[in-house]
Z-matrix of the N, CA and C atoms (Angstrom, degrees):
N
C 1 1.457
C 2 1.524 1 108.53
N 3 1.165 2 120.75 1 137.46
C 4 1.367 3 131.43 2 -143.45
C 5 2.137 4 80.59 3 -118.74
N 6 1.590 5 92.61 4 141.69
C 7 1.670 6 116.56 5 -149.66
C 8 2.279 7 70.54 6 -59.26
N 9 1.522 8 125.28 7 -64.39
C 10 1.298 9 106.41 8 179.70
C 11 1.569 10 130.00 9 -12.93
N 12 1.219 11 112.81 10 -63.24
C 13 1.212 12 142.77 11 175.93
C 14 0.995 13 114.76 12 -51.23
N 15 1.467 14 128.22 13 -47.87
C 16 1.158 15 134.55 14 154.41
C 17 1.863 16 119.03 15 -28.06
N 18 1.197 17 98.73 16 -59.68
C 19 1.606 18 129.16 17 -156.71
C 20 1.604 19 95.76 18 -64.75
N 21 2.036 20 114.01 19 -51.05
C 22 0.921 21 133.84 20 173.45
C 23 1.852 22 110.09 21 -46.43
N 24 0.780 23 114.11 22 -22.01
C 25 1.579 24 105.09 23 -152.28
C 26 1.590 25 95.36 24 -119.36
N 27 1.798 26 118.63 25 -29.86
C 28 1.203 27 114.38 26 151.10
C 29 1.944 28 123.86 27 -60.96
N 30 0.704 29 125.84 28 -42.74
C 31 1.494 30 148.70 29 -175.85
C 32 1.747 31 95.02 30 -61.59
N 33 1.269 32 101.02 31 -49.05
C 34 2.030 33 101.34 32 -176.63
C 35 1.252 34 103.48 33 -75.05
N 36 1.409 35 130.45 34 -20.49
C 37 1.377 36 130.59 35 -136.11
C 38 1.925 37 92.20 36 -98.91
N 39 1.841 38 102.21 37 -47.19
C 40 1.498 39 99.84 38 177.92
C 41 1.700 40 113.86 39 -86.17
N 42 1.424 41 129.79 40 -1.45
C 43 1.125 42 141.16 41 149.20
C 44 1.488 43 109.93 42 -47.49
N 45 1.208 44 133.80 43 -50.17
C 46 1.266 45 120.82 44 -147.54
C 47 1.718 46 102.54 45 -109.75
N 48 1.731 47 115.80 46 -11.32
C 49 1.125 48 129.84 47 -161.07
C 50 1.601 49 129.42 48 -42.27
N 51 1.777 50 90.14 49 -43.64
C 52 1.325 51 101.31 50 178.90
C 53 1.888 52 120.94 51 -104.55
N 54 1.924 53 95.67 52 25.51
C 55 1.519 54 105.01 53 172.13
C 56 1.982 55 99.34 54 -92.30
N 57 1.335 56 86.49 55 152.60
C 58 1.755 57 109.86 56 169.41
C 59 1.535 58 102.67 57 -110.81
N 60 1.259 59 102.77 58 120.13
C 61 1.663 60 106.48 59 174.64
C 62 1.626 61 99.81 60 -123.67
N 63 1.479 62 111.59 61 154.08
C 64 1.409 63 121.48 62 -179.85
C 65 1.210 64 116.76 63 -90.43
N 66 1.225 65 115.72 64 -33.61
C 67 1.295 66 126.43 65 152.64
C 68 1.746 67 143.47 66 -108.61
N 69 1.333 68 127.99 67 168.33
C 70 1.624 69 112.41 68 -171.25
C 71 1.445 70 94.40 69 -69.24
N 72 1.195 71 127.22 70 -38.09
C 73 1.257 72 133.35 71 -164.07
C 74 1.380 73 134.82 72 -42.48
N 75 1.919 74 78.26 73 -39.59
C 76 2.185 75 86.59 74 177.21
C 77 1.164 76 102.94 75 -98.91
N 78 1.572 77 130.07 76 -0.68
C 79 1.378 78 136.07 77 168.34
C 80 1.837 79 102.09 78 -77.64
N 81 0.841 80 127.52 79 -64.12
C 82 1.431 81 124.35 80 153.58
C 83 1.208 82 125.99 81 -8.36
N 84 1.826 83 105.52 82 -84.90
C 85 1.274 84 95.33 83 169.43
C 86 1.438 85 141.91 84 -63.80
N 87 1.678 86 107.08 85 -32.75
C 88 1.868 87 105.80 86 153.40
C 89 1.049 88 112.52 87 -6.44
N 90 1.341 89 114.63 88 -82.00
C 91 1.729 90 146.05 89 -129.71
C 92 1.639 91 103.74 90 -85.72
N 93 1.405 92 102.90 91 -30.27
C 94 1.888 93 110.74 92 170.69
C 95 1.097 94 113.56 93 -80.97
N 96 1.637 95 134.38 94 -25.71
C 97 1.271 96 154.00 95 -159.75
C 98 1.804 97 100.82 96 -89.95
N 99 1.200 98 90.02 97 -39.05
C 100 2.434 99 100.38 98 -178.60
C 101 1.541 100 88.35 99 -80.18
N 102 1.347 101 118.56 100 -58.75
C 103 1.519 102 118.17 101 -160.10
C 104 1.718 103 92.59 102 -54.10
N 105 1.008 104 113.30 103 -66.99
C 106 1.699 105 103.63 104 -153.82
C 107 1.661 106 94.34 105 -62.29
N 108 1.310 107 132.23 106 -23.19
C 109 1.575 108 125.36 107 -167.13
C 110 1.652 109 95.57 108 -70.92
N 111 1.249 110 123.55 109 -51.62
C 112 1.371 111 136.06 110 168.77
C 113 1.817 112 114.19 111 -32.06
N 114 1.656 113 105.32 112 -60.81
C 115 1.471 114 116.22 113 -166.54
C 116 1.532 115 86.21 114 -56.35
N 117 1.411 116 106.82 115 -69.05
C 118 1.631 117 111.05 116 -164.37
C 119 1.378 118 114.57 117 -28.98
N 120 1.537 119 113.49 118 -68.02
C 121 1.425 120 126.90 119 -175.28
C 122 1.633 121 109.59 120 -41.74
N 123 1.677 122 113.37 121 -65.95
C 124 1.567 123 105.26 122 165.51
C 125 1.158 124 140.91 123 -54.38
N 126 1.728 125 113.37 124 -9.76
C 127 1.291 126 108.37 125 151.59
C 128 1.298 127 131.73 126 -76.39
N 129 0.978 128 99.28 127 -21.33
C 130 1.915 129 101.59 128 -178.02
C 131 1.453 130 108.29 129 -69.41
N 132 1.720 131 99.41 130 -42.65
C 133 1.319 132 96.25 131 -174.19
C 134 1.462 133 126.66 132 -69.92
N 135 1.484 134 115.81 133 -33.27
C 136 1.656 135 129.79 134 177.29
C 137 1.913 136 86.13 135 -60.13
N 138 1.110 137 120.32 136 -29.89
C 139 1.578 138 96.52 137 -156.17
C 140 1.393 139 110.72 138 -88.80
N 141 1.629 140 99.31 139 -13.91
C 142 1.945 141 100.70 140 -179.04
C 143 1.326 142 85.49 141 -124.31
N 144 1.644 143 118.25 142 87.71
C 145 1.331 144 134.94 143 166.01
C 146 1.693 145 102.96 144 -117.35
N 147 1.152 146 128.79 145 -176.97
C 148 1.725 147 143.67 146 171.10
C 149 1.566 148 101.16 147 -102.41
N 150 1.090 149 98.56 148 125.63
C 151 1.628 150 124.84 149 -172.75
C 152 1.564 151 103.99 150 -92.12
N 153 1.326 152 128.42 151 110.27
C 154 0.966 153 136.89 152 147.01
C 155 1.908 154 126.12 153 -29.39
N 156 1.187 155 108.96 154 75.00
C 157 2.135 156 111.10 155 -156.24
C 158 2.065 157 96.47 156 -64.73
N 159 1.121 158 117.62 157 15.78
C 160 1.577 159 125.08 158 179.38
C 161 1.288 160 84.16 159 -86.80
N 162 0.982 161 120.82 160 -58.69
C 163 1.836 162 127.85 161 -136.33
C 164 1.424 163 94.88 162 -108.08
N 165 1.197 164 125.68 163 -54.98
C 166 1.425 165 142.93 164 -179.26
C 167 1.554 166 140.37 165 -76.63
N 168 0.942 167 134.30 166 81.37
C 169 2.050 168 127.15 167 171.76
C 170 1.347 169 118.77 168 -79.57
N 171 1.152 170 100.62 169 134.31
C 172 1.660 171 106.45 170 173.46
C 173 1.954 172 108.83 171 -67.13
N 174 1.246 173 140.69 172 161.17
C 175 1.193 174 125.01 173 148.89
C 176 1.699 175 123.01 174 -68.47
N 177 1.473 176 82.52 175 149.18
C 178 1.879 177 91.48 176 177.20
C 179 1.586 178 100.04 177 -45.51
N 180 1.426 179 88.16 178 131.03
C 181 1.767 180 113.87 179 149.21
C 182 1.983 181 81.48 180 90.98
N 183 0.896 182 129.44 181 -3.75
C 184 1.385 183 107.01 182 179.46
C 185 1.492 184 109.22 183 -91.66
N 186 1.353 185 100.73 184 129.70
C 187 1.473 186 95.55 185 179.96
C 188 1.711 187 94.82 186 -113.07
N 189 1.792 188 84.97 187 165.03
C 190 1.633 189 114.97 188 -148.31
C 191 1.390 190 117.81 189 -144.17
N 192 0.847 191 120.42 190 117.96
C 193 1.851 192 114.44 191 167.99
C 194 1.643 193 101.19 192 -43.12
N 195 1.614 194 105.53 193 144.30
C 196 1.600 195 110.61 194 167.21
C 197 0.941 196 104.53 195 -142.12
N 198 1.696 197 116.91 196 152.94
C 199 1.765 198 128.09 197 158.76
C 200 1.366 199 95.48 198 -97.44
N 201 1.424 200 105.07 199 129.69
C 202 1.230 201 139.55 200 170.35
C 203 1.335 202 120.63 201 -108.06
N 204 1.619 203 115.79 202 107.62
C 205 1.206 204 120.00 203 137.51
C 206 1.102 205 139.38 204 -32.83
N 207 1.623 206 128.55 205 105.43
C 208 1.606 207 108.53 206 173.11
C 209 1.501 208 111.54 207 -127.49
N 210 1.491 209 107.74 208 130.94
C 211 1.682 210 98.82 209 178.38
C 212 1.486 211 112.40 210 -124.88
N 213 0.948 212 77.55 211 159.41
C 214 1.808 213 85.90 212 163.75
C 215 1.646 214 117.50 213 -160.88
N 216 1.196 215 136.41 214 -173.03
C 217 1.274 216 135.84 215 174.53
C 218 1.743 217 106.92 216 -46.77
N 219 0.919 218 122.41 217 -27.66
C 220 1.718 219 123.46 218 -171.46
C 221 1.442 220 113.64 219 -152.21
N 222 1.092 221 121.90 220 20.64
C 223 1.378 222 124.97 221 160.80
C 224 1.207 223 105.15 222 -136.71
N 225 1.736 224 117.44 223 157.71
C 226 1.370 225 128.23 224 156.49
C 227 1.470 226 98.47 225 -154.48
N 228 1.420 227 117.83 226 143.16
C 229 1.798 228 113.78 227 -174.18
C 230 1.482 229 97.13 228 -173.69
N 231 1.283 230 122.24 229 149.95
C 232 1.412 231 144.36 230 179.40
C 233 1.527 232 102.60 231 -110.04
N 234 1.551 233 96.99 232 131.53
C 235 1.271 234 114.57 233 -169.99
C 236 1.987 235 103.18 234 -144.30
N 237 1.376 236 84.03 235 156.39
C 238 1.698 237 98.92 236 175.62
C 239 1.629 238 123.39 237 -109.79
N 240 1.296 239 139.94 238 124.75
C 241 1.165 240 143.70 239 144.56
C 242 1.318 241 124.19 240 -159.49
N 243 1.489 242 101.46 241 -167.28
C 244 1.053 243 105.10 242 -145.05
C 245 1.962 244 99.23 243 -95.06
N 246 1.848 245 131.74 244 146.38
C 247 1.160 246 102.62 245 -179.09
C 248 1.512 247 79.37 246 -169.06
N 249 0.947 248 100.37 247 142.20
C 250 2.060 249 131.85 248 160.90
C 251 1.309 250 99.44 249 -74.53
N 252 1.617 251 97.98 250 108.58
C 253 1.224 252 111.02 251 -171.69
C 254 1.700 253 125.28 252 -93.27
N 255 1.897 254 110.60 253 14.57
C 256 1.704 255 103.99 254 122.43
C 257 1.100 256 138.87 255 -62.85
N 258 1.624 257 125.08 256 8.88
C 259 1.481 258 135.47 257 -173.69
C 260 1.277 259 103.01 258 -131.30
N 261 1.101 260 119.47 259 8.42
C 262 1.663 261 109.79 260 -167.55
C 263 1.828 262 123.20 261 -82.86
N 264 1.567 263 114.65 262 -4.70
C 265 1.112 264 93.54 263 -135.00
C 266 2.275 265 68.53 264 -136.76
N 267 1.608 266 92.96 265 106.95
C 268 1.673 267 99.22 266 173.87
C 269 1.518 268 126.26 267 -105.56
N 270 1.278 269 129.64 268 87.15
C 271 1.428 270 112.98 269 -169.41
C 272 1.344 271 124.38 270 -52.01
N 273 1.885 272 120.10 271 -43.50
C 274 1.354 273 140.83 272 -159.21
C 275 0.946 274 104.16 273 -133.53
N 276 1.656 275 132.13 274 138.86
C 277 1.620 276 120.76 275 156.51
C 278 2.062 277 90.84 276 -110.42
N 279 0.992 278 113.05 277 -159.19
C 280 1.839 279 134.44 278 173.02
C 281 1.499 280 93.60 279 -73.17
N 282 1.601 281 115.94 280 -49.58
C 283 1.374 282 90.46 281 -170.61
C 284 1.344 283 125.05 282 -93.32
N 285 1.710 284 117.17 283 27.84
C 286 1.645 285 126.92 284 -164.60
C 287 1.397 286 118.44 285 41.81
N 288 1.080 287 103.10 286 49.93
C 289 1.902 288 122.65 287 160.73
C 290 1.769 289 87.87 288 -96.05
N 291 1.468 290 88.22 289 144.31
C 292 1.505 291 116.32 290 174.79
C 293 1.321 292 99.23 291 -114.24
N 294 1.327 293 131.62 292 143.77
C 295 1.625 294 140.76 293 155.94
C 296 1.825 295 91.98 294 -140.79
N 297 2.163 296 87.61 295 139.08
C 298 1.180 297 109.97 296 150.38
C 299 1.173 298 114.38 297 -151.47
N 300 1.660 299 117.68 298 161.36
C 301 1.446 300 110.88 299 -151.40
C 302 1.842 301 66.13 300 -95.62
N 303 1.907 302 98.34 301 168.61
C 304 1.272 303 114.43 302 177.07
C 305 1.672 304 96.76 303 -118.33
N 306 1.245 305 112.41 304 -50.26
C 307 1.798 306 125.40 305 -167.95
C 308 1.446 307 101.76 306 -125.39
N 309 1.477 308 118.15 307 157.21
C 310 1.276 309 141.67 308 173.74
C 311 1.346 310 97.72 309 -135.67
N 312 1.887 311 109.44 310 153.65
C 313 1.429 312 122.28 311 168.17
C 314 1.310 313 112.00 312 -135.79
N 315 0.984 314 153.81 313 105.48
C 316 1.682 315 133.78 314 165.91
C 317 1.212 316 147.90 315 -44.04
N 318 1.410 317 110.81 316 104.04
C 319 1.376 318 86.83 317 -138.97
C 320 1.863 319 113.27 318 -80.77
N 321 1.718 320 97.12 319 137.32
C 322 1.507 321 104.52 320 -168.99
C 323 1.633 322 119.34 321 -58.55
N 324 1.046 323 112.90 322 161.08
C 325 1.455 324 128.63 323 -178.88
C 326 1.482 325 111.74 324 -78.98
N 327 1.714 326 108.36 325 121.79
C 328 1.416 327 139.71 326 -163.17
C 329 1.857 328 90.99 327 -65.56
N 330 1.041 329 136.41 328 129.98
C 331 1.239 330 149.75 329 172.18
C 332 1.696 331 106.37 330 -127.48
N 333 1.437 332 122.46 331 97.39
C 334 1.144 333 95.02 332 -170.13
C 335 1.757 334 99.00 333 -91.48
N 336 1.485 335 100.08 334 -166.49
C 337 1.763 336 82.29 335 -166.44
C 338 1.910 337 85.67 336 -126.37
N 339 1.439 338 99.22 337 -178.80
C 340 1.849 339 102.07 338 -148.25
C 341 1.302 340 103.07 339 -59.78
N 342 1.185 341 111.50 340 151.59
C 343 1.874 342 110.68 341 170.59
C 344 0.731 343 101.22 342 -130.09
């Protein structure tokens, strides 16, 4: 059982605490019903996390939210947008500004909700 799983089965366990069931059965299913609502939820979330761009690349052509490094002689500041990350990565411009991305995110899928 994977330390998640763990978390999952604690999380169902005080969910269901203060139910009375007549049988093990609907206590059962409760407790599978929190666990998987749990797994789900932490997957979404591990998957639209900030990507470490040291350790991490997006694939070609996927574009991604980035934190951007930007320096120069008197500035430095973290910034967000959006960039195709065969273009992402500027050592020099004319005016000796440096940019490097630090993090990437992917950006998640627009679900709008009922209207």
């Amino acid at each position: 059982m994977t330390d998640i799983e763990k978390k999952a089965r604690e999380y169902a366990e005080v969910q269901i605490s203060d139910m009375d069931f007549t049988i093990d059965y609907e206590r059962t299913c409760e407790l599978t019903n929190h666990k998987i609502d749990f797994l789900a939820g932490a997957a979404y979330a591990l998957g639209n996390q900030w990507r470490d761009a040291e350790k991490e690349k997006p694939e070609d052509g996927q574009e991604c939210l980035c934190a951007l490094r930007f320096t120069s002689h008197i500035e430095y500041c973290v910034m967000m947008f959006i960039a195709n990350p065969k273009a992402w990565v500027k050592d020099h411009d004319d005016d000796g500004f440096t940019e490097h991305v630090i993090a990437w995110l992917p950006i998640p899928q627009y679900e709008p909700k009922g209207e």
